[in-house]
VOPAGU-2260 file (C-alpha; in pm, 1 decimal, decimal comma):
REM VOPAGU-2260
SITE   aa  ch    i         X         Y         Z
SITE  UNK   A    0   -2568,0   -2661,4     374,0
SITE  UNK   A    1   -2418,6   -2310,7     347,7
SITE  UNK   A    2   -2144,3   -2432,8     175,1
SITE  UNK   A    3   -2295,5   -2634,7     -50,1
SITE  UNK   A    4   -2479,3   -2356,8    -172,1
SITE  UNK   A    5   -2205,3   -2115,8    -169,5
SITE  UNK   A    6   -2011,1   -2357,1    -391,0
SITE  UNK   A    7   -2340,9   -2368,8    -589,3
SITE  UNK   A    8   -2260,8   -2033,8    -714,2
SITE  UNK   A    9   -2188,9   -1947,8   -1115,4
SITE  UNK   A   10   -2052,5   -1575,3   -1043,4
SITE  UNK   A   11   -2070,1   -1394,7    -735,6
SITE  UNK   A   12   -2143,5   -1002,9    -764,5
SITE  UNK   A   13   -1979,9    -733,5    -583,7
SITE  UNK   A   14   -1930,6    -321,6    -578,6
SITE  UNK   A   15   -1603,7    -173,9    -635,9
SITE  UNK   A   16   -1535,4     -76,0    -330,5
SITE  UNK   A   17   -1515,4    -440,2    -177,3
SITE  UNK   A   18   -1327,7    -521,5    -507,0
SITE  UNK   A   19   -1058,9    -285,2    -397,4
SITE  UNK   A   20   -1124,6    -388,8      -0,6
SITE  UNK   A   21   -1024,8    -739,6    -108,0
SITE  UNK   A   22    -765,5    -658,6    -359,7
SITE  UNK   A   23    -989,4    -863,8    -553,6
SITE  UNK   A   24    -924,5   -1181,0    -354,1
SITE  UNK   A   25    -614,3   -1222,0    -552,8
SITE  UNK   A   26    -855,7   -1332,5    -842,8
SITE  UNK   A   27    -956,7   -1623,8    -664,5
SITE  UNK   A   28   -1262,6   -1583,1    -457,3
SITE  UNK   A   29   -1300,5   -1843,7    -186,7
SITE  UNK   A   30   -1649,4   -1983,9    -331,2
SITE  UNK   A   31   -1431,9   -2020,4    -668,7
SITE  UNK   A   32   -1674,3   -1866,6    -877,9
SITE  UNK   A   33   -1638,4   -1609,0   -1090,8
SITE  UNK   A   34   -1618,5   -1266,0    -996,8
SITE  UNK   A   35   -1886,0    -959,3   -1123,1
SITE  UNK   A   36   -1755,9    -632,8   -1055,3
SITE  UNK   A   37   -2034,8    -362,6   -1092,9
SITE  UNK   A   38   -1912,0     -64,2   -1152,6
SITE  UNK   A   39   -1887,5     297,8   -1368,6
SITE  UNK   A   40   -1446,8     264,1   -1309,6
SITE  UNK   A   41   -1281,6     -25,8   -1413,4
SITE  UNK   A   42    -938,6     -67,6   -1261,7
SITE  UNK   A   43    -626,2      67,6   -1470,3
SITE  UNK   A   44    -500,2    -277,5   -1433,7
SITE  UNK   A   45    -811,4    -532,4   -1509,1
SITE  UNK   A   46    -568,4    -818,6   -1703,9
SITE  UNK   A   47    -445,5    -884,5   -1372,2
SITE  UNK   A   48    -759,1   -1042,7   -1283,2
SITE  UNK   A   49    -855,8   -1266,8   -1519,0
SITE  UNK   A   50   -1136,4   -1445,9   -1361,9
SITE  UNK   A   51   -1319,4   -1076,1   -1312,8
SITE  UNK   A   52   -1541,4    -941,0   -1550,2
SITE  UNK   A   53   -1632,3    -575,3   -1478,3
SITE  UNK   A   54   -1956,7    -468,5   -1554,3
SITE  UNK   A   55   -2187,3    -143,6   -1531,3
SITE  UNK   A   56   -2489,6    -380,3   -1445,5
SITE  UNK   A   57   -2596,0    -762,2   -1348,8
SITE  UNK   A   58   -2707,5    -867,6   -1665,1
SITE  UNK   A   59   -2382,9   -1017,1   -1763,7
SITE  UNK   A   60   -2371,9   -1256,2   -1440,7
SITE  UNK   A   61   -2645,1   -1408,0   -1520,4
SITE  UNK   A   62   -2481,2   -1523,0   -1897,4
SITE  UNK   A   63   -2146,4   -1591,7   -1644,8
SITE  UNK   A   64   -2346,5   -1808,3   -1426,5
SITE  UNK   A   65   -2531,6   -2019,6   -1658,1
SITE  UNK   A   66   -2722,8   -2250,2   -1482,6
SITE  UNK   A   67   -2582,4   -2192,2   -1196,8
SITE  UNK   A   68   -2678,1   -1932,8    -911,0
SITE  UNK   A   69   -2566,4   -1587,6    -908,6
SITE  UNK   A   70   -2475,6   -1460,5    -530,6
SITE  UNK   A   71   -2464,4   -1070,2    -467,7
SITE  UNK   A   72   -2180,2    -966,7    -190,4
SITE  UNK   A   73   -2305,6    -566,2    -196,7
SITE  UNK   A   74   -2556,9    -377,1     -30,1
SITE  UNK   A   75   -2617,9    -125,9    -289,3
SITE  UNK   A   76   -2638,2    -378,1    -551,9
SITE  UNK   A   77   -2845,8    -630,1    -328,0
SITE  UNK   A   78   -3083,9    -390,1    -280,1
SITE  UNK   A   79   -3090,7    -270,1    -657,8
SITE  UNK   A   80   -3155,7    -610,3    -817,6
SITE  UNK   A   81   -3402,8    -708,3    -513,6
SITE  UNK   A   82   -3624,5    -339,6    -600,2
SITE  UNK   A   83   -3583,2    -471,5    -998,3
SITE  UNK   A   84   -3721,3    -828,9    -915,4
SITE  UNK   A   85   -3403,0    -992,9    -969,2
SITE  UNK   A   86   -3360,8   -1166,8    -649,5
SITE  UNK   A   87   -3488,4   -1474,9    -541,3
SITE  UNK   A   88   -3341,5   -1568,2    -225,7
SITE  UNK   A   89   -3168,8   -1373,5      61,4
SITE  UNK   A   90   -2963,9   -1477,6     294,2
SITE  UNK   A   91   -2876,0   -1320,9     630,8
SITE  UNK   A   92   -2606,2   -1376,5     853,5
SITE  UNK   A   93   -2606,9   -1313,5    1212,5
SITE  UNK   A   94   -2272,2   -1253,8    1377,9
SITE  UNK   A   95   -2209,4   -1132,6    1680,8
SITE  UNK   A   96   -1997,0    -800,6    1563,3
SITE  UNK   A   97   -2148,4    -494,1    1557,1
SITE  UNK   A   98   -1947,0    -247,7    1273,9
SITE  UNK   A   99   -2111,7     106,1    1387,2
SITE  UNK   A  100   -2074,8     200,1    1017,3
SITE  UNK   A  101   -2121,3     107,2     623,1
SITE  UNK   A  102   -2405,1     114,6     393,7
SITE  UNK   A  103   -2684,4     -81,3     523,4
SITE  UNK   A  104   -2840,3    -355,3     285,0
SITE  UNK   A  105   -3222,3    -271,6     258,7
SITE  UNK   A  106   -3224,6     116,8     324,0
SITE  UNK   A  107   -3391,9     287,4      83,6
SITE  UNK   A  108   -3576,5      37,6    -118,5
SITE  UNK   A  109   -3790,9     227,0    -372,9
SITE  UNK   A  110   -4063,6     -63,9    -411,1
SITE  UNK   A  111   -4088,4    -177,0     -40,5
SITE  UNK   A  112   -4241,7    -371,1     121,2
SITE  UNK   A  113   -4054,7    -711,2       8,3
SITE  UNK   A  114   -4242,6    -999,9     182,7
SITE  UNK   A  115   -4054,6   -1332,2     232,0
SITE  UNK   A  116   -4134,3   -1674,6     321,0
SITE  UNK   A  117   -4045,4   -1840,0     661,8
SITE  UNK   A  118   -3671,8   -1903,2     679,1
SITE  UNK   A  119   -3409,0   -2174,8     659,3
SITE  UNK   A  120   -3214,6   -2129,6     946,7
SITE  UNK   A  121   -2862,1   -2274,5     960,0
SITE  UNK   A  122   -2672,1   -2278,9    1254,1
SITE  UNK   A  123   -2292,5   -2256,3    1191,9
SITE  UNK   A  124   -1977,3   -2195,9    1420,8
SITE  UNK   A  125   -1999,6   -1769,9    1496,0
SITE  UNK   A  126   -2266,9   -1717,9    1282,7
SITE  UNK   A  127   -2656,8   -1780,4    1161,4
SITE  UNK   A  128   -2737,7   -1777,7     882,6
SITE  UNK   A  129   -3136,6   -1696,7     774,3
SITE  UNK   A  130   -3248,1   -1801,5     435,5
SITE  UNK   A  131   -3573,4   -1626,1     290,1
SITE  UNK   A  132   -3727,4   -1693,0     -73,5
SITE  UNK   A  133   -3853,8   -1376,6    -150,4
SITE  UNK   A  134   -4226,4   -1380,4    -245,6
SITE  UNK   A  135   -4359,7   -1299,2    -571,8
């Protein structure tokens, strides 16, 4: 199910710092949508990554989705769009790593709380993954 939802996706969203963590998955993201970049510093070099729009805010991967989903991969954006009403879903995945660092994904939300229905869990190999629809 993960995957099929994944592969769901019309343009996935990310931060420039996992941009330049990824090296931009060589322009070819692994859920093979394409790529947002949200940020105030487009690289020097953008036409190397055609696929990769870079943006200074979500609207435009919603027009890159269509009618498709849009996923966000970044805490500070996740928790942007979810304060501005933008998200439906969320999606957390349990693994059993703990990093000890990095910016966590629902500190300092300005219009908490965010109530959410009773997950989807899905089971996977390393990892769970909890599925919320966010109440409106």
């Amino acid at each position: 199910m993960l995957r099929e939802v994944l592969a769901g996706a019309g343009a996935l969203v990310c931060g420039r710092r996992l941009f330049d963590l990824t090296n931009g998955w060589d322009d070819n993201h692994p859920i093979g949508a394409p790529v947002v970049v949200v940020t105030h510093r487009a690289p020097g070099d953008a036409a190397k990554w055609p696929r990769t729009t870079f943006v200074d805010g979500v609207a435009r991967a919603r027009e890159i989705a269509g009618d498709r989903h849009v996923s966000i991969a970044s805490a500070d954006i996740a928790r942007q769009a979810l304060d501005l009403g933008l998200v439906d879903e969320v999606c957390i995945s349990l693994v059993p790593v703990l990093l000890g660092n990095g910016i966590p994904y629902f500190a300092d939300l300005t219009d908490a709380p965010h109530r959410f229905d009773d997950p989807t869990v899905i089971q996977g190999k390393g990892a769970t993954h909890l599925w919320y629809r966010v109440r409106r």
